[in-house]
Every structure is written in C-alpha cells, then in structure tokens.
C-alpha positions as CSV (number, residue, x, y, z in Angstrom):
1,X,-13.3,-162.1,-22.3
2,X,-12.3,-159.9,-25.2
3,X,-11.9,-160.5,-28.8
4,X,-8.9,-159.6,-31.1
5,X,-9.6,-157.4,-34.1
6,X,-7.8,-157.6,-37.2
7,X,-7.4,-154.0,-38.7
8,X,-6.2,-152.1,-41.9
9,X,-5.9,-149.0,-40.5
10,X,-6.5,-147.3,-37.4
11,X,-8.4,-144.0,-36.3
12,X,-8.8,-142.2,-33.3
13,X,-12.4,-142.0,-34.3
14,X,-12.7,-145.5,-33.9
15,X,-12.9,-144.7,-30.1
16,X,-15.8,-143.3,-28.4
17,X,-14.4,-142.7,-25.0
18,X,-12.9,-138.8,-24.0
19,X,-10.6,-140.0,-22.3
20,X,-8.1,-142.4,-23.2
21,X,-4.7,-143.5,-24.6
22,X,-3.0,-145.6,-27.5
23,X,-0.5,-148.0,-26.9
24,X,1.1,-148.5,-30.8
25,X,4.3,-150.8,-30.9
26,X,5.2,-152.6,-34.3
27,X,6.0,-156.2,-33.7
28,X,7.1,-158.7,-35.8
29,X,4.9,-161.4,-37.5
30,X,6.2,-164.8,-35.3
31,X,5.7,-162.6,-31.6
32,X,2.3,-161.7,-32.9
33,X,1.5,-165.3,-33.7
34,X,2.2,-166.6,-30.4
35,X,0.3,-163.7,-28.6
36,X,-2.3,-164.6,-31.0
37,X,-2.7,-167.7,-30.1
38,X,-2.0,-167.1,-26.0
39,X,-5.3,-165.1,-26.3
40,X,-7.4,-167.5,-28.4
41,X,-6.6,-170.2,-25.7
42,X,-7.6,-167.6,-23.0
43,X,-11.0,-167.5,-24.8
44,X,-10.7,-164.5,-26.9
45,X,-12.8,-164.2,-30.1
46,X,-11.6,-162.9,-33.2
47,X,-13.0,-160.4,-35.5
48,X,-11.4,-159.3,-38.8
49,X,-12.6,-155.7,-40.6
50,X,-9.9,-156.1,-43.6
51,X,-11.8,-156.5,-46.8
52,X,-8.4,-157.0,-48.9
53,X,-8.6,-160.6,-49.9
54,X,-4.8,-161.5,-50.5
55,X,-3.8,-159.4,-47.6
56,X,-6.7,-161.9,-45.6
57,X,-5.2,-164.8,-47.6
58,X,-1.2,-164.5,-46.5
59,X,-2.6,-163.4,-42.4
60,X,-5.0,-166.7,-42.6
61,X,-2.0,-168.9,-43.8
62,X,0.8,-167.5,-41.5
63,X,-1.8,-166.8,-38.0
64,X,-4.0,-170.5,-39.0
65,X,-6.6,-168.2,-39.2
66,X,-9.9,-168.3,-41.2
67,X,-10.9,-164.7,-41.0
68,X,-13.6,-163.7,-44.1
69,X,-13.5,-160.5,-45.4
70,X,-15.3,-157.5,-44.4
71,X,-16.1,-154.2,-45.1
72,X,-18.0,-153.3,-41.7
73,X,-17.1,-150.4,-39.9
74,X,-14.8,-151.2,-36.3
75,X,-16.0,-149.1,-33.3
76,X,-13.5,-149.8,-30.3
77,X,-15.2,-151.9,-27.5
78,X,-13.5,-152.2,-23.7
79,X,-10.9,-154.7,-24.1
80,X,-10.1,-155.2,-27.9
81,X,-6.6,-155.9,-28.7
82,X,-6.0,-154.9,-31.9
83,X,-3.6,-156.1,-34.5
84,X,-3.1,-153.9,-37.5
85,X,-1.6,-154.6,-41.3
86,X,-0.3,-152.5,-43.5
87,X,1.3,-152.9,-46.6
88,X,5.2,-152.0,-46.9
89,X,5.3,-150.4,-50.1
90,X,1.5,-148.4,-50.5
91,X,1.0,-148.1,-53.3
92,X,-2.2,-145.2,-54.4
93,X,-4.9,-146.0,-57.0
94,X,-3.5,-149.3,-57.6
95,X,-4.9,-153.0,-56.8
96,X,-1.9,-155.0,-54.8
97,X,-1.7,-158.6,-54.3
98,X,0.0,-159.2,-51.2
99,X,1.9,-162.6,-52.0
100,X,3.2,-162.9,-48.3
101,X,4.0,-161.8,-45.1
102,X,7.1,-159.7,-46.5
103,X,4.8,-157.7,-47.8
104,X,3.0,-156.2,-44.4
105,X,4.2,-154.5,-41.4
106,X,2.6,-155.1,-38.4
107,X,1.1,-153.0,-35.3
108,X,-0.2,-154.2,-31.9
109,X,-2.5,-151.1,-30.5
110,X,-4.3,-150.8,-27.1
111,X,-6.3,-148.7,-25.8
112,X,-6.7,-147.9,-22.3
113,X,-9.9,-145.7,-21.3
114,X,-10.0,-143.7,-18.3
115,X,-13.4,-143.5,-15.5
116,X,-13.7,-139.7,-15.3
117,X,-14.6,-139.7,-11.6
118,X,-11.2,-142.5,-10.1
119,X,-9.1,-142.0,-13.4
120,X,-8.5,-145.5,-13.4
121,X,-7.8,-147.4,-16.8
122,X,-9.3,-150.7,-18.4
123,X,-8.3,-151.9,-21.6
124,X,-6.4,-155.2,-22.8
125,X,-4.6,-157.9,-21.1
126,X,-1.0,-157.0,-21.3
C-alpha cells in the first residue's frame, strides 16, 4: 500500500522522476479527515516531515493523529499522497504558535509519474 505524508511545504525537487505531474487542490480540514482516515483503514502508513511542534500539536488533535516531529528530508516515493500545511498568516523571522486549525490552510498533492516507453501514469488512489 502507500503511506500518507504530512508536509510543510512542497518542491518539485522532492520528485525524482522526469516525467510527471502535480495534482494541488486545497481542501478543507473535515474532507481531509475523512480521506485520512479512508486511507489508514485501506492500510496506508503515515509519515510526518513537519518539525513545527504546535503546528504538529493542533494536526495530531484535529486528524487523532500521533505524528512526532521531524526534520528529515521527504523524497517522493510511487504512491504517496501528500497532505500539506501551511500557516495562513506567514509570518518571516518570527516563531508562531499555531493555536488551531484556523490557523492552517490545507493542500492535497499527487503526483502522477509517467513510464517513458507506454506513457502510462502511477501515482495515488484517487
């Protein structure tokens, strides 16, 4: 199966395929959820790369989640759903505390890669 990755941010270098395409469609926190847990009865695994700990705390509380932080670096692997955060109101050189989930937008992203030689795609369950 594949995993769902929590995310702070997402970059194209985060792919190492040629050829592929992004799928990017904001969603709102309570569709996400449900998805969320859809997949994680399907036997999805879940990985977190967000090292912000109140931004971990508020996604643990709303998704009954117990993600830890982390600081690794996410490389894309066939099949990865990704779910990204971001905060509402940046805010540079500063230290936020995210106090809830009106504080964070929301971004579902797939990625479909392409085989050279058929051009057919893989990537998420839809």
């Amino acid at each position: 199966m594949g995993r769902i990755v929590f995310l702070n941010a997402f970059s194209l270098s985060m792919v190492e395929s040629d050829d592929y395409a992004v799928c990017i469609e904001r969603r709102e926190p309570i569709l996400l959820k449900s998805y969320v847990h859809h997949l994680l009865k399907a036997g999805y695994d879940v990985d977190c790369y967000i090292r912000h700990e109140s931004t971990l705390n508020v996604i643990n509380d709303f998704f009954e989640l117990s993600l830890a932080p982390s600081s690794s670096l996410y490389k894309y692997r066939n099949g990865d759903i990704l779910i990204v955060t971001t905060l509402k109101q940046p805010q540079r050189g500063k230290e936020v505390n995210v106090a809830s989930m009106d504080d964070l937008d929301f971004y579902l992203i797939r990625i479909l890669t392409f085989d050279k030689k058929t051009k057919e795609g893989e990537g998420g369950e839809q």
